[in-house]
DRENBA-124505 format. One record per residue: residue number from 1; x, z, y of N, C-alpha, C in turn. Coordinates in steps of 0.02 Angstrom, whole numbers, plus 32768, in hexadecimal, padded with zeros to 4 digits. Layout:
BEGIN
SITE     n   n.c1   n.c3   n.c2   ca.c1   ca.c3   ca.c2   c.c1   c.c3   c.c2
SITE   NUM      X      Z      Y       X       Z       Y      X      Z      Y
...
//
This chain:
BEGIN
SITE     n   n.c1   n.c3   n.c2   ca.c1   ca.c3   ca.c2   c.c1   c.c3   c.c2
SITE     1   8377   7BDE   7DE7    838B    7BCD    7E2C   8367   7BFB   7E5D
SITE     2   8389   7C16   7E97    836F    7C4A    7EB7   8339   7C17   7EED
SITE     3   8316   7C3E   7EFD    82DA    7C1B    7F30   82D6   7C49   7F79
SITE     4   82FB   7C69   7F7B    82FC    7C96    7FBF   830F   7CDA   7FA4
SITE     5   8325   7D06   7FDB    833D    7D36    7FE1   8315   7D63   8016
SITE     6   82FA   7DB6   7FF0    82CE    7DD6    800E   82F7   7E1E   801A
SITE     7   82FA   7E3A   8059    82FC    7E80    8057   82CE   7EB1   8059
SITE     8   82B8   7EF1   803E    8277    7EFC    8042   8287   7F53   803F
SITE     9   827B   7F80   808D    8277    7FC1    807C   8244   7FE6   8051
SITE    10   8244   8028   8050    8221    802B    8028   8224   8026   7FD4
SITE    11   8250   8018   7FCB    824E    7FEA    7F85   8243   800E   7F41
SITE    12   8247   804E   7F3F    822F    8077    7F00   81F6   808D   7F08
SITE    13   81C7   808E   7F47    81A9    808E    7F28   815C   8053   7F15
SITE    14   8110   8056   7F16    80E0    8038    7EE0   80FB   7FEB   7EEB
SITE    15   80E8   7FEA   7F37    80F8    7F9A    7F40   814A   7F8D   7F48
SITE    16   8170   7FA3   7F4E    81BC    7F97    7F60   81CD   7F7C   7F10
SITE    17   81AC   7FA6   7EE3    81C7    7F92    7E9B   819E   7F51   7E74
SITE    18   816B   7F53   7E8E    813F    7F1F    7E77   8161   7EE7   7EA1
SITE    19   8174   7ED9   7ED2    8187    7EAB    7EF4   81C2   7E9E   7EDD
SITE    20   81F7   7EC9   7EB6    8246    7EC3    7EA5   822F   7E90   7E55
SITE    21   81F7   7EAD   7E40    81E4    7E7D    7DF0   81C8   7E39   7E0F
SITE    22   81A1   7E2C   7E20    8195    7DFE    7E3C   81B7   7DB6   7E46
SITE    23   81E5   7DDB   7E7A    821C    7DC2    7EAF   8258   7DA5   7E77
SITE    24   8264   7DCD   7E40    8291    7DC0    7E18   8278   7D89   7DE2
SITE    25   823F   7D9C   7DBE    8237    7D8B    7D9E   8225   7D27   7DB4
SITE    26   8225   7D19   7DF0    821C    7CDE    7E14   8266   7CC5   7E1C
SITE    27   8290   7CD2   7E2E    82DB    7CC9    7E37   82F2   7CC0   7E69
SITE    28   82CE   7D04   7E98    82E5    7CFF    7ECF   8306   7D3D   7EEA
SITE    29   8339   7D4D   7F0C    835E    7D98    7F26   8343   7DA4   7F3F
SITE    30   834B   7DED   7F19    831F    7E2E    7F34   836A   7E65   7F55
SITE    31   835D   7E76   7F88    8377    7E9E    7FA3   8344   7EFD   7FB2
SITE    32   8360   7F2B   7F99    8330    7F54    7FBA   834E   7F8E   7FDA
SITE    33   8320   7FAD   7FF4    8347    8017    7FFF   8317   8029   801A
SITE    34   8312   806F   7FFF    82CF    80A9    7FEA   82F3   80CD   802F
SITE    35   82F1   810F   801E    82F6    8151    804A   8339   8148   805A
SITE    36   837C   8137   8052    83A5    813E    806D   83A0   810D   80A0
SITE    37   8383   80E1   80CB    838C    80AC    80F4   835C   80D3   812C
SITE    38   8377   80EB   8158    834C    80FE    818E   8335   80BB   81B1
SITE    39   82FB   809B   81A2    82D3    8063    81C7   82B9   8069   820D
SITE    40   82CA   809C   8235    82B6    80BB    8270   8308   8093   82A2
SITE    41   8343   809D   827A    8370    80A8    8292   8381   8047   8278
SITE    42   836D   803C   82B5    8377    7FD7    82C5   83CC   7FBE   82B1
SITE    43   83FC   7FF7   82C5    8440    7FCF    82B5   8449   7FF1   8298
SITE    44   8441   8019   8266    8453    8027    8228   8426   7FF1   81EC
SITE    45   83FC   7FD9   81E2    83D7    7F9E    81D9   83FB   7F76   81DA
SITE    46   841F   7F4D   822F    8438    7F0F    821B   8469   7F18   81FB
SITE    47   8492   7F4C   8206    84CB    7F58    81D8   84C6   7F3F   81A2
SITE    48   84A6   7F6E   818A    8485    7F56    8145   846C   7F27   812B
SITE    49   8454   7EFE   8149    8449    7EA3    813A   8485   7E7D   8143
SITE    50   84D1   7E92   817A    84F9    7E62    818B   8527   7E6E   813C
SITE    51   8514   7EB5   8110    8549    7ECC    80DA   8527   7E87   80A0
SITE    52   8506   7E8B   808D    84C7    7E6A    805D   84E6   7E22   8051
SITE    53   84F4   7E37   8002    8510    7E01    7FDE   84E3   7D9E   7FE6
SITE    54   8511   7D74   8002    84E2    7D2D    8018   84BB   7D1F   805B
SITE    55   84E2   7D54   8079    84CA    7D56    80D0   8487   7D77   80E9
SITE    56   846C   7D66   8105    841B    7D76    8116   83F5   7D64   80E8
SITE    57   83BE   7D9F   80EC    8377    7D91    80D2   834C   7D5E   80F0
SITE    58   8332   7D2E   80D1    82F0    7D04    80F2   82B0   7D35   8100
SITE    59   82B7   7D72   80D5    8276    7D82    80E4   8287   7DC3   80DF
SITE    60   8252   7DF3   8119    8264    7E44    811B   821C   7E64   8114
SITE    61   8217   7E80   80D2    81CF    7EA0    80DA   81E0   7EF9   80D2
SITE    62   81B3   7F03   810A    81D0    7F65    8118   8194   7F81   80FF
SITE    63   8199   7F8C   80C7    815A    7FB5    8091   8176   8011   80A4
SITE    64   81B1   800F   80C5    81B5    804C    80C8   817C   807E   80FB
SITE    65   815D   80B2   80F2    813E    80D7    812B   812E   8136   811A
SITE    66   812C   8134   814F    8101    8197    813A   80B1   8188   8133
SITE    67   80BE   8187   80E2    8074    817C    80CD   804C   81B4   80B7
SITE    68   805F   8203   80C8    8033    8243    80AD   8022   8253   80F3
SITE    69   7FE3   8234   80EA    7FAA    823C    8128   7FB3   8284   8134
SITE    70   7F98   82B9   8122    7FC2    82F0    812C   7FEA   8314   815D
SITE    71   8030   8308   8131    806F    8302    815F   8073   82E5   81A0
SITE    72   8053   82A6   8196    8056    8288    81DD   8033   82AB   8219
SITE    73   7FF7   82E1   8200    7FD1    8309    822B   7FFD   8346   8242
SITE    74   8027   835F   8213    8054    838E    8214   809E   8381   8258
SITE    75   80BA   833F   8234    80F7    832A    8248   80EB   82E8   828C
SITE    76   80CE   82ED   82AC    80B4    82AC    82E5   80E4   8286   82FD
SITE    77   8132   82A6   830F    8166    8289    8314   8181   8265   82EC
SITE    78   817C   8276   82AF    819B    824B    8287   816D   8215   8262
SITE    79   813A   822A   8257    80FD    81FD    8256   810A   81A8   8273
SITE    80   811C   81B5   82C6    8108    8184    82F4   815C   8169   82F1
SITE    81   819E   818B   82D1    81CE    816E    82D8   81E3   813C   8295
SITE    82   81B0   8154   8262    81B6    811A    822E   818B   8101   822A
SITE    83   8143   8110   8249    810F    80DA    8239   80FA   80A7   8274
SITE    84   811B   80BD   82BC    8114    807A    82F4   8147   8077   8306
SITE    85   8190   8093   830B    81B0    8086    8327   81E1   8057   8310
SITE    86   81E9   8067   82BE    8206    803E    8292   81FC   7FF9   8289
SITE    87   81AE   7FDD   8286    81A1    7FB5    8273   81AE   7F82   82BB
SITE    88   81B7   7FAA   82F9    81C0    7F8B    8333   8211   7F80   833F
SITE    89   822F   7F8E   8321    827F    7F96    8320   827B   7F4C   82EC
SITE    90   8258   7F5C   82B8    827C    7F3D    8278   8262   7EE0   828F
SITE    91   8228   7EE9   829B    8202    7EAC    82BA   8230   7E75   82F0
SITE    92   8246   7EA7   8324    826A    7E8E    8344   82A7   7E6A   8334
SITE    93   82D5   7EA6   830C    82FF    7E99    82EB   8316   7E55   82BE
SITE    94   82C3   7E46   82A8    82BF    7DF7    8273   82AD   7DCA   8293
SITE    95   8297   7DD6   82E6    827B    7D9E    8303   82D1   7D8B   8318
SITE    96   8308   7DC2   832B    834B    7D9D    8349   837A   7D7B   831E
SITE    97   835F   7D92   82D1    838C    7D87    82B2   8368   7D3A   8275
SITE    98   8318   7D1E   82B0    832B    7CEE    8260   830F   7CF8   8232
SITE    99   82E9   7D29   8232    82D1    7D4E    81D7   828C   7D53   81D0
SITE   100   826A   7D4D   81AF    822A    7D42    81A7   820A   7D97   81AF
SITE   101   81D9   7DBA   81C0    81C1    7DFA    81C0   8187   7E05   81A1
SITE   102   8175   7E39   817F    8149    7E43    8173   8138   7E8B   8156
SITE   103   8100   7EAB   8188    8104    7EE2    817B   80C2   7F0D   8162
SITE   104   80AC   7F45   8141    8079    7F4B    8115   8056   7F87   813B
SITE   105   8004   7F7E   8147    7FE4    7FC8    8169   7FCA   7FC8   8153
SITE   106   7F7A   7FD2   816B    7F56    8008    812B   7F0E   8008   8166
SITE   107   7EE5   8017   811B    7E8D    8019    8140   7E8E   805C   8168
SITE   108   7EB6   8092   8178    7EB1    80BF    8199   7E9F   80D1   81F1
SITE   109   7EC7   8085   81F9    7EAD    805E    8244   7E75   806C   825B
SITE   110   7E40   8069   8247    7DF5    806C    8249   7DE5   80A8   823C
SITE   111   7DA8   80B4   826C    7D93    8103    825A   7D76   810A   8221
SITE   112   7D3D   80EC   8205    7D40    80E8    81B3   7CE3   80EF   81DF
SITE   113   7CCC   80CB   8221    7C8A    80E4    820E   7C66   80A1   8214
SITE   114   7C8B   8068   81F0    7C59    8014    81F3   7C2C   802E   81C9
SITE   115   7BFB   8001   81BA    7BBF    7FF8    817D   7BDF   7FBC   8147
SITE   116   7C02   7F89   8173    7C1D    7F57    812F   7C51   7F4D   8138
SITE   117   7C7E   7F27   810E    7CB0    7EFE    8117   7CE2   7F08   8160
SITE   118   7D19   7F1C   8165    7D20    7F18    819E   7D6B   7EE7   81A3
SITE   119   7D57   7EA3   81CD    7D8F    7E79    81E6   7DCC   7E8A   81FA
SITE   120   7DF1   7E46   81FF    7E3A    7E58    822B   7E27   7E5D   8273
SITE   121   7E0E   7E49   8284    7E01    7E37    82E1   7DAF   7E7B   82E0
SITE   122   7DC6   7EAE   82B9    7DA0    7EE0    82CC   7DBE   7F18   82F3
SITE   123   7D99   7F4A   8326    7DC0    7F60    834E   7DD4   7FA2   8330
SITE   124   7E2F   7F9B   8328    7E2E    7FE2    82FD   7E15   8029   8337
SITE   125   7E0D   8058   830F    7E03    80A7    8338   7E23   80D2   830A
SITE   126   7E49   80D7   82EB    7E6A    8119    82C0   7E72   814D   82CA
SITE   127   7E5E   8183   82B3    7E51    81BE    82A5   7E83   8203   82B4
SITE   128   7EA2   81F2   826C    7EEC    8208    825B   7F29   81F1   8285
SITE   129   7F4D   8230   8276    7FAC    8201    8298   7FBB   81DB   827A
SITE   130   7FB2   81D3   823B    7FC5    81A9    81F8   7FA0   816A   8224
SITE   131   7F64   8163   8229    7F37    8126    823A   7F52   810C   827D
SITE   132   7F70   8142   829C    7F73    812A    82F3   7FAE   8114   82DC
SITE   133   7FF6   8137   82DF    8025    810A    82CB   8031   80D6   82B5
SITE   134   8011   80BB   8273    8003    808B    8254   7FF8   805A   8286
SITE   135   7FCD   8054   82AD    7FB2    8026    82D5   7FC1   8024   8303
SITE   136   7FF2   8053   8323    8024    8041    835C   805A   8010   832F
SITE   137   8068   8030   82FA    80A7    7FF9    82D2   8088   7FB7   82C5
SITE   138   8059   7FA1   82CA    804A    7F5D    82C3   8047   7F38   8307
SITE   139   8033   7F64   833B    8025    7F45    8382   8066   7F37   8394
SITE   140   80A7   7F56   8393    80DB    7F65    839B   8104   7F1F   8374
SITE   141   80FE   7F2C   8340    8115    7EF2    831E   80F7   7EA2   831D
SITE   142   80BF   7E92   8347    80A0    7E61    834A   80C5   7E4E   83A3
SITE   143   80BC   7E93   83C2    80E0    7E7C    8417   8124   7E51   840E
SITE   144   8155   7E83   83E0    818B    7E72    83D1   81AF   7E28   83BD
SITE   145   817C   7E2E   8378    818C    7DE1    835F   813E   7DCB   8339
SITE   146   8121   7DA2   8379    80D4    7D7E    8365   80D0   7D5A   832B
SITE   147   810B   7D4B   8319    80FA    7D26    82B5   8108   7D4E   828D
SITE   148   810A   7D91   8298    80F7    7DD3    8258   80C0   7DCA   823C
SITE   149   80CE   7DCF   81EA    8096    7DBB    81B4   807C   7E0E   81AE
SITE   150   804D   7E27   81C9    8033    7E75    81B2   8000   7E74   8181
SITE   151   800E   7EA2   8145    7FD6    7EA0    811E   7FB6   7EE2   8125
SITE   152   7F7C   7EEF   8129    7F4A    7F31    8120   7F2C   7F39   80CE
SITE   153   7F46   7F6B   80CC    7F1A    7F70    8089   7F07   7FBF   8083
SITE   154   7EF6   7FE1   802F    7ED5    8026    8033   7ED3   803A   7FF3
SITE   155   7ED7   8075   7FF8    7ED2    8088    7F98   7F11   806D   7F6C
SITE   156   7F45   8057   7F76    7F88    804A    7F50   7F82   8073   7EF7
SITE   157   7F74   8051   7EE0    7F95    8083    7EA3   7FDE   8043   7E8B
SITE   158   7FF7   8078   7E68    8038    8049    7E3E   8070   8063   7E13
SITE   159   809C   804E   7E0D    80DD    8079    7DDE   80E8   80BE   7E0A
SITE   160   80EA   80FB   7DF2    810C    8133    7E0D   80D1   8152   7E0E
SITE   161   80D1   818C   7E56    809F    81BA    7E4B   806D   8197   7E72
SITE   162   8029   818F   7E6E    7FD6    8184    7E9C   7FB7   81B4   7EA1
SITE   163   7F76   8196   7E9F    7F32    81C7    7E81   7F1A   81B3   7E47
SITE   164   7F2E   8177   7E28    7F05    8161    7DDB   7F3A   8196   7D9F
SITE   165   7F8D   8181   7DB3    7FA6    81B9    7D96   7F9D   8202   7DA0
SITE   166   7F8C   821F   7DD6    7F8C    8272    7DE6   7F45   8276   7DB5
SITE   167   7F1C   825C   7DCA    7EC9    8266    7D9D   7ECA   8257   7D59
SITE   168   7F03   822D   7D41    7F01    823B    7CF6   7F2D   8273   7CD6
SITE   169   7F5D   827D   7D13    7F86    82B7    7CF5   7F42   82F8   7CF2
SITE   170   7F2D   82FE   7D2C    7EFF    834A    7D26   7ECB   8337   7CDB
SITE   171   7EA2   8313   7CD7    7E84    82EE    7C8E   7EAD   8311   7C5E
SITE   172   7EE3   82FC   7C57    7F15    8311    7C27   7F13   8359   7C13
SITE   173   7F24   8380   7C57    7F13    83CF    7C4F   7ED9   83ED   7C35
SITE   174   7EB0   83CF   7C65    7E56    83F5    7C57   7E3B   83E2   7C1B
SITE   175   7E65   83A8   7BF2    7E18    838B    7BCE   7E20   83BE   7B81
SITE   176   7E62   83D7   7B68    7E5D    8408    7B45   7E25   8445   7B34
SITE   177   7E2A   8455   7B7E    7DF4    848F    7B80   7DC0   8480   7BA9
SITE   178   7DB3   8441   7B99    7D70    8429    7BB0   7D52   842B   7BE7
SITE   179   7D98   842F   7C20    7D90    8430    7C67   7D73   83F9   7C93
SITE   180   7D69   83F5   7CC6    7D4B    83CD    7CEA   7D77   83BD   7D2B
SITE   181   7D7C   838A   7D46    7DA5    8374    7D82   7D5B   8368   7DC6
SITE   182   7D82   8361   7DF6    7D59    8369    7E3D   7D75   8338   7E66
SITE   183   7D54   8302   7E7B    7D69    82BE    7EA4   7D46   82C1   7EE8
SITE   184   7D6A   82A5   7F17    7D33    8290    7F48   7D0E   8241   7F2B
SITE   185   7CB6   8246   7F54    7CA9    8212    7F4F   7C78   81F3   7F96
SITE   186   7C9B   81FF   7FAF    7C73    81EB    8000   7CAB   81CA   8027
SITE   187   7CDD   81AA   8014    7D0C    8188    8044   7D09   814E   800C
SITE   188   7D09   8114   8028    7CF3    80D8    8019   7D2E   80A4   8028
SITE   189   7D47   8087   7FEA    7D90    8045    7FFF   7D8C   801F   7FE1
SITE   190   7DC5   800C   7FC5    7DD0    7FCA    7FAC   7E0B   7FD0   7F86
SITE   191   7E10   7FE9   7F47    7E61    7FFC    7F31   7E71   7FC5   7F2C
SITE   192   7EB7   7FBF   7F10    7EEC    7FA5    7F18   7F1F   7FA1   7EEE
SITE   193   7F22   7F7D   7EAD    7F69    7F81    7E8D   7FA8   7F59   7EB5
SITE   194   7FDA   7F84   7EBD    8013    7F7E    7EC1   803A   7F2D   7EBF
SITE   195   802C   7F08   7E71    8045    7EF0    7E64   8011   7E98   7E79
SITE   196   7FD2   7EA1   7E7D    7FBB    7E70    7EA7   7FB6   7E6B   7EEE
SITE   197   7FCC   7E9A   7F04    7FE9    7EA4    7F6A   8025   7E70   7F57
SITE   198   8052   7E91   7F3E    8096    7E6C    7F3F   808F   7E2C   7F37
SITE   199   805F   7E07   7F0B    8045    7DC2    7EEF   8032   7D91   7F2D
SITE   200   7FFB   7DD5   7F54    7FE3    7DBC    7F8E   801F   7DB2   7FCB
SITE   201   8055   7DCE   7FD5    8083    7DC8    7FFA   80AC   7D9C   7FEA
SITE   202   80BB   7D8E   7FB1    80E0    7D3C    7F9F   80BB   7D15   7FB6
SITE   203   8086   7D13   7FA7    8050    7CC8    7FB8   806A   7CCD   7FF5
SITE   204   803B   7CF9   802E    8030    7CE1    806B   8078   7CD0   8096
SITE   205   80C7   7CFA   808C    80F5    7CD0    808C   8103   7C98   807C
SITE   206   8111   7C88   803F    810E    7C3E    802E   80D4   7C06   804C
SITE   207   8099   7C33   8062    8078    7C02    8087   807C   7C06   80D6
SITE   208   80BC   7C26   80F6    80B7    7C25    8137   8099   7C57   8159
SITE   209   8089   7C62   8131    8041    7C8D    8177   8051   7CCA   81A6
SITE   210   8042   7CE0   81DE    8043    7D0A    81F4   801A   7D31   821A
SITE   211   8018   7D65   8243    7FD7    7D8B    825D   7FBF   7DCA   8221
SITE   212   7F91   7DDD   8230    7F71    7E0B    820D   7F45   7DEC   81D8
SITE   213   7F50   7E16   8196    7F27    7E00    815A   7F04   7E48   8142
SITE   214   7EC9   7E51   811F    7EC4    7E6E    80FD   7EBD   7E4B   80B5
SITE   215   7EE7   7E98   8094    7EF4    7E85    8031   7EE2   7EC1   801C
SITE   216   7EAC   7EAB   7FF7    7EAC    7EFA    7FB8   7E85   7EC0   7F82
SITE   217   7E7C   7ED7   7F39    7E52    7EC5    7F06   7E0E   7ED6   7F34
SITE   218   7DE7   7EB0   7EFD    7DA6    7EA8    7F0D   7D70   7ED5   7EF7
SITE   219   7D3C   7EEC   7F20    7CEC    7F1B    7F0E   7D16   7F53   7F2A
SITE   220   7CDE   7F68   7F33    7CF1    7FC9    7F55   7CE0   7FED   7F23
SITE   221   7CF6   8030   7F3D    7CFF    8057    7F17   7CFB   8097   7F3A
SITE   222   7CFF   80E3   7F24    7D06    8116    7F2D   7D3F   813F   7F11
SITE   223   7D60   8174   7F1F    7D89    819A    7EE9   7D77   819F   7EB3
SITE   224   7D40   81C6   7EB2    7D18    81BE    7E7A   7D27   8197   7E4A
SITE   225   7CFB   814B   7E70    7D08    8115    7E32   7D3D   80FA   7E26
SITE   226   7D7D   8112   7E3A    7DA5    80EA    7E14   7DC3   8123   7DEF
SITE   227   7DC2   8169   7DF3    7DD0    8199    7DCA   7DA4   819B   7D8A
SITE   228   7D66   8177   7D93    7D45    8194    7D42   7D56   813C   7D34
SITE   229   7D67   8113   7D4C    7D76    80E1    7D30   7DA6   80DB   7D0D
SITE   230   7DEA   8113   7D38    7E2D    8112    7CF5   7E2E   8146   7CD9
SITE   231   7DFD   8175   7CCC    7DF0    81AD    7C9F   7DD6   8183   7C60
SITE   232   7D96   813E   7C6C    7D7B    8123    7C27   7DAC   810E   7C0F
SITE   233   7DDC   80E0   7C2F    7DF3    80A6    7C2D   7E3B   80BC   7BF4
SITE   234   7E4E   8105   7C0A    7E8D    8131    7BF5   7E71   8160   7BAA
SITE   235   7E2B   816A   7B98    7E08    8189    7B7D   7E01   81D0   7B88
SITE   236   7DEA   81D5   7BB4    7DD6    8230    7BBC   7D77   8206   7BEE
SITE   237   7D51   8206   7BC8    7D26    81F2    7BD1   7CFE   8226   7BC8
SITE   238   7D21   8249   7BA1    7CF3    8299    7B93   7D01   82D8   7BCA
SITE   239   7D30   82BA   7BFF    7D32    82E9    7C3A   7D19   82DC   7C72
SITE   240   7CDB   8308   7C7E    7CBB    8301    7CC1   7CE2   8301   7D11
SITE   241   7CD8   82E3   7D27    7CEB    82D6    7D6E   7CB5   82F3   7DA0
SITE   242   7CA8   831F   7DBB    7C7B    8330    7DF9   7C94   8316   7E37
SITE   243   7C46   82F9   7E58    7C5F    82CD    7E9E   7C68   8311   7EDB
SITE   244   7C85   830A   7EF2    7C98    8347    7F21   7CAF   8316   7F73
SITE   245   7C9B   8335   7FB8    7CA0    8320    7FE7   7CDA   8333   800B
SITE   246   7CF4   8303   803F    7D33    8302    805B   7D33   8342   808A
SITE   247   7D0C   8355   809D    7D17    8395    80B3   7D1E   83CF   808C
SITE   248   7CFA   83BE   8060    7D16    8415    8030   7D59   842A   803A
SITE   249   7D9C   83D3   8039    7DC6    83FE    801F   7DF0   8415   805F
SITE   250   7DD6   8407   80A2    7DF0    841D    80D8   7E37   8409   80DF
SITE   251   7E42   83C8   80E6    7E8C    83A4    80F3   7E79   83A7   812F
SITE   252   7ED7   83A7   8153    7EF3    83A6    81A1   7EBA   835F   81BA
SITE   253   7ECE   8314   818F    7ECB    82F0    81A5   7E84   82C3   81A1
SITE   254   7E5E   82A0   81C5    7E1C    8289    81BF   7E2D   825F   81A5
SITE   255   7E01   8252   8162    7E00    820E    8142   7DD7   81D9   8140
SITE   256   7DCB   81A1   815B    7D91    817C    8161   7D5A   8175   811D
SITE   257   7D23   816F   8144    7CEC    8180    80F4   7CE4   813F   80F4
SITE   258   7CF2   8106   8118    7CE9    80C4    80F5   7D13   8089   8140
SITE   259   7D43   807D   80EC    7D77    8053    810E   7D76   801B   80D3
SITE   260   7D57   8007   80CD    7D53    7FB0    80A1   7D67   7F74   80C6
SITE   261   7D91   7F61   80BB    7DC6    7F40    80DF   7D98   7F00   80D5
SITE   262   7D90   7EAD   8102    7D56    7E84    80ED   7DAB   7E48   80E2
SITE   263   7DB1   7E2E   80B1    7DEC    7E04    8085   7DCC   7DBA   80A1
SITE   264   7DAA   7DA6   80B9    7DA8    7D66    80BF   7DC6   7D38   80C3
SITE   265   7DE3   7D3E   80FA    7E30    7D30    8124   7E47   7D13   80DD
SITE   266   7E6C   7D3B   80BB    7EA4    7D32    8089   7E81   7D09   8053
SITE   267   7E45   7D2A   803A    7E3F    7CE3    8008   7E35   7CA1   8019
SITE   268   7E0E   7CAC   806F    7E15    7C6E    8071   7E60   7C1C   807C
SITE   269   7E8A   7C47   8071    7ED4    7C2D    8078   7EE1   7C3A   801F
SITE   270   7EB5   7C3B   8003    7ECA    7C46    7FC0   7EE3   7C89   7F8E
SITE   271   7EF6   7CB1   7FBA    7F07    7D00    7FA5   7EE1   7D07   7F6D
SITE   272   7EFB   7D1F   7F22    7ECF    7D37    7EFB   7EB1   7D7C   7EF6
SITE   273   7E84   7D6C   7EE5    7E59    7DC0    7EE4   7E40   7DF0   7EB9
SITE   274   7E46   7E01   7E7A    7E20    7DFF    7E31   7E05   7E48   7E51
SITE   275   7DD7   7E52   7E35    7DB0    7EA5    7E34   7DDF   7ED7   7E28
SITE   276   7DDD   7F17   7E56    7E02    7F46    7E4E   7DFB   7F69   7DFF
SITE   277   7DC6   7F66   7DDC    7DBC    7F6C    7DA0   7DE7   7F5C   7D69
SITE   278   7DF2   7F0C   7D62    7E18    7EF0    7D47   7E69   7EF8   7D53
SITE   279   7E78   7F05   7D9C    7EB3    7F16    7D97   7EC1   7F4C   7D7D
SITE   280   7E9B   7F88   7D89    7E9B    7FCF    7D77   7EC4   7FB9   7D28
SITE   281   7E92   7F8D   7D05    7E92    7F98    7CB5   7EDB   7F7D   7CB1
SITE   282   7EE7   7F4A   7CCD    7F42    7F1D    7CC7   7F5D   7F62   7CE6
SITE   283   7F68   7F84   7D04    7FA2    7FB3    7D24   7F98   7FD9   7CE5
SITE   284   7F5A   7FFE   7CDB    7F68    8030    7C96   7F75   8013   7C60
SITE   285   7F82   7FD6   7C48    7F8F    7FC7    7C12   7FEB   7F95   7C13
SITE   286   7FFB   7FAB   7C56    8049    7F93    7C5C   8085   7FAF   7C52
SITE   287   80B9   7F9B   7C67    80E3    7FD3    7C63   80EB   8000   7C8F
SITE   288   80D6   7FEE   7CD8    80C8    802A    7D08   80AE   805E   7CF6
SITE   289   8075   8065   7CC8    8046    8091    7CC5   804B   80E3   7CBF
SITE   290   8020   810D   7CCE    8042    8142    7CCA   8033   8153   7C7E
SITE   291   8069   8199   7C72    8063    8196    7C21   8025   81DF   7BFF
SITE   292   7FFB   81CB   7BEA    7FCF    81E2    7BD1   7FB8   81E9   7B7E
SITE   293   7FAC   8222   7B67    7FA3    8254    7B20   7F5C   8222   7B0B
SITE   294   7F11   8210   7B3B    7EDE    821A    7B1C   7ED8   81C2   7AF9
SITE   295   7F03   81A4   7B13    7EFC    815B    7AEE   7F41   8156   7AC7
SITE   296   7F60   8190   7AA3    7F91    8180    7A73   7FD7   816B   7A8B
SITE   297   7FD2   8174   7AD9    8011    8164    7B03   8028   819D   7B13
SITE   298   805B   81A4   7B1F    8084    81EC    7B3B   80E2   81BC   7B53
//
């Protein structure tokens, strides 16, 4: 028996697909669209919800965004037309039509220079276009429609390409000839599997909630550590990792050296949380995982 009906941009990719298993595997419609759905463009959207087999969605979560910090330093226009303007179109859009919203940002908000934990009701300062956008798209979408569910989170790994997959692919290369890989380890988060965000976004729907949340797994971390974590974990334990600093590698875009998002909020409404550790080990040992030579997988 179906239990609701979700539309969700974004949808190929970490969280769009984790949310389509999820969503299904509960018995409820999943509606999605990746890159062909310009989410910027509000009536091409409703269009697209009035086509959608069983009428409207109860619930609209826009996982879509320009997420290569980067680019966004490069491209500023387009940056700010899918990462605030969209979410201020789409927001609106679900407050006229009835539909539940909910839309996903990121620890980038913050300049990255707390000492601990940093809250929802902390004052963002972001850095990057990536970070400023972002946080115009939440201000935007909260003016719009004040019962938008926003989640913040950081470090995403999941099905498709990340950084746990790119770092085991290079592993893969070097460890033949006994090469060595180079991480940063001076920017400080909170990763994030994919597939317990999505977990966390059922809950706090089904429980109503709205406003700003932060979600990531639990304990911090560095690049570093979660690269020699799925180097053991994958077996290339015999390839050194050197810690190397965020400036060496001279990116467009500033990256905060410590954005540890503080989760309180959410567990205390029950949100589950297991150690980014433990998820690490469930994603590499699923069917998401990426495919790797040194543990007999390929």
């Amino acid at each position: 028996m179906t239990r609701g009906s979700w539309f969700v941009t974004g949808s190929e990719g970490q969280l769009g697909s984790a949310l389509r298993g999820q969503l299904e595997a509960r018995g409820d419609l999943f509606h999605g669209r990746d890159l062909e759905l310009d989410v910027a463009d509000t009536a091409a959207v409703e269009a697209e919800l009035a086509r959608l087999a069983g009428g409207l969605p109860e619930v609209f979560v826009n996982a879509a965004a320009l997420t290569h910090v980067d680019r966004c330093e490069q491209e500023p226009d387009l940056a700010k037309r899918v990462n605030a303007e969209a979410p201020a179109g789409l927001a609106r859009l679900c407050k006229r039509l009835g539909i539940r919203f909910v839309h996903i940002s990121t620890d980038y908000v913050f300049d990255g220079e707390a000492e601990r934990p940093i809250a929802e009701d902390a004052c963002p300062a972001p850095r990057s276009v990536y970070g400023q956008t972002k946080w115009q798209g939440e201000k935007l979408a909260l003016v719009e429609n004040p019962q938008s569910l926003i989640l913040r989170t950081s470090a995403v790994f999941g099905r498709g390409r990340n950084f746990v997959a790119a770092v085991l692919d290079q592993a893969e290369k070097v460890a033949p000839e006994g090469g060595r890989l180079r991480v940063v380890d001076d920017q400080r988060c909170r990763p994030t599997w994919a597939e317990d965000l999505a977990t966390a976004i059922l809950f706090l729907v089904d429980a109503d909630q709205s406003g700003i949340f932060h979600v990531t797994n639990d304990d911090e971390a560095t690049w570093w550590d979660v690269a020699r974590a799925a180097l053991d974990l994958r077996g290339f334990e015999a390839v050194p990792i050197d810690r190397i600093t965020t400036e060496t590698l001279n990116l467009p875009a500033p990256r905060p050296r410590y954005s540890v998002l503080d989760c309180s909020k959410a567990r205390a409404v029950g949100v589950p949380m297991r150690p980014w550790r433990e998820a690490l080990a469930a994603y590499l040992e699923g069917l998401d995982a990426p495919a790797t030579c040194a543990n007999g997988n390929a």
